[in-house]
C-alpha positions in Angstrom: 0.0 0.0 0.0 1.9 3.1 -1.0 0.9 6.8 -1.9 3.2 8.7 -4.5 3.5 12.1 -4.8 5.0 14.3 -8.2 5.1 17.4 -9.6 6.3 19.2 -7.1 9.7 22.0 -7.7 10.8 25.1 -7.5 8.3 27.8 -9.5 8.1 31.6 -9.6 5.4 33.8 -7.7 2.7 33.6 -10.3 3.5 30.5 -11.5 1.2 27.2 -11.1 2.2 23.5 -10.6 0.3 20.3 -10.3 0.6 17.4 -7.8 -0.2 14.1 -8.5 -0.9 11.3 -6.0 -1.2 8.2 -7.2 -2.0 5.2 -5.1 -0.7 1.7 -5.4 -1.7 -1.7 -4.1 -5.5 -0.1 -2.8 -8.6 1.4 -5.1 -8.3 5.4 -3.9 -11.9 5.1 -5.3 -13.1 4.6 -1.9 -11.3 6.9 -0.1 -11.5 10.3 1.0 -8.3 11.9 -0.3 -6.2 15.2 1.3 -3.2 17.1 0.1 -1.6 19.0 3.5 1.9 20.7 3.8 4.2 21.7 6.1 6.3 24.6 6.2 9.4 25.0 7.9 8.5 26.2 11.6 4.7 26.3 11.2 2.1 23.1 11.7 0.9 21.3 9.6 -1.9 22.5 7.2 -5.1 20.9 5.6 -4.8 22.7 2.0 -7.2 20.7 0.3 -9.5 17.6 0.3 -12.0 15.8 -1.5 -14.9 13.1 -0.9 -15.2 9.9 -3.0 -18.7 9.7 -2.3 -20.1 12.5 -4.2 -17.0 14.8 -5.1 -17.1 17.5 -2.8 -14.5 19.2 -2.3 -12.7 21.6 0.4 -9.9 24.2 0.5 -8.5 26.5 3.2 -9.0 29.6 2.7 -5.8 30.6 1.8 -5.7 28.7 -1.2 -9.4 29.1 -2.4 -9.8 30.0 -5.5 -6.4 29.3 -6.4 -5.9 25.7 -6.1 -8.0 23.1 -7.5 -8.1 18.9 -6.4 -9.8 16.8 -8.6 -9.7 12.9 -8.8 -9.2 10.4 -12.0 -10.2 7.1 -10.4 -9.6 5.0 -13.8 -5.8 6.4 -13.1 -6.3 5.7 -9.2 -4.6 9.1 -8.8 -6.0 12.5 -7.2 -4.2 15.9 -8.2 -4.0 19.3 -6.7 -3.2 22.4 -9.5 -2.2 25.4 -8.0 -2.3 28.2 -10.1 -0.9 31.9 -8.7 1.7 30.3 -6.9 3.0 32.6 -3.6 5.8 32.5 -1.6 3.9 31.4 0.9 2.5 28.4 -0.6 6.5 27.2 -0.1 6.1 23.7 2.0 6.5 20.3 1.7 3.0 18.7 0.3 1.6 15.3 1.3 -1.3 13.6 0.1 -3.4 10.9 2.6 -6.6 8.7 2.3 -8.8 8.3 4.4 -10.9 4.9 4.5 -13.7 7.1 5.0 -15.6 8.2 2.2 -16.2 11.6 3.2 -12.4 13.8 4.7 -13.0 15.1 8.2 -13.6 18.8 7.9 -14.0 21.4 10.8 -14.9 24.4 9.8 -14.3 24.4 6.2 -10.9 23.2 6.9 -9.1 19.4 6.1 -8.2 17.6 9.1 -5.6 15.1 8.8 -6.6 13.1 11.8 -8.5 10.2 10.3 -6.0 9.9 7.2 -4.7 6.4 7.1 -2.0 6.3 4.5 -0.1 9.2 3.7 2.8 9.9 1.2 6.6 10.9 1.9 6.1 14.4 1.0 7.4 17.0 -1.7 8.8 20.0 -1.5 7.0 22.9 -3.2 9.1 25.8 -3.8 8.1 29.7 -4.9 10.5 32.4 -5.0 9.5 35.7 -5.1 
């Protein structure tokens, strides 16, 4: 059972990249599926997460309207483009299922608590 994550590098302010997760050895179709990140310092962050049970789909607010998760079952892989890229989007990304169908959400925002696999992590960099 392993969660891969890709695309991730060093952009410009302004710039947009897109993360993959693809999942190996288990369906994602039945899990709820969350990007978070970490920057150096700070806690860690729900950015983004969607439902396999209907598609919802979540963002903090600091990303909304700016990032976008979507999910390709037939691939078994869930993405995140993020477009207008700031400097302080700069943090290493993870993705995690949740065997839940539905991502815990408190107040609009991801929680990572009930995510059971997660991936190693990538480091998204934007320079100013």
């Amino acid at each position: 059972v392993q969660l891969v994550e890709s695309g991730g590098g060093l952009v410009q302010s302004g710039g947009s990249l897109r993360l993959s997760c693809a999942a190996s050895g288990f369906s994602l179709d039945y899990y709820a599926i969350g990007w978070f990140r970490q920057a150096p310092g700070k806690l860690r962050e729900g950015v983004s997460c969607i439902s396999s049970k209907d598609g919802s789909t979540y963002y903090a607010e600091s990303v909304k309207g700016r990032f976008t998760i979507s999910r390709d079952n037939a691939k078994n892989t869930v993405y995140l483009q993020m477009n207008s890229l700031k400097p302080e989007d700069t943090a290493k990304y993870y993705c995690a299922a949740d065997p839940r169908n539905e991502p815990l959400v408190v107040q609009n925002m991801c929680v990572h608590l009930t995510m059971e696999y997660w991936g190693e992590g990538m480091l998204v960099t934007v320079s100013s």
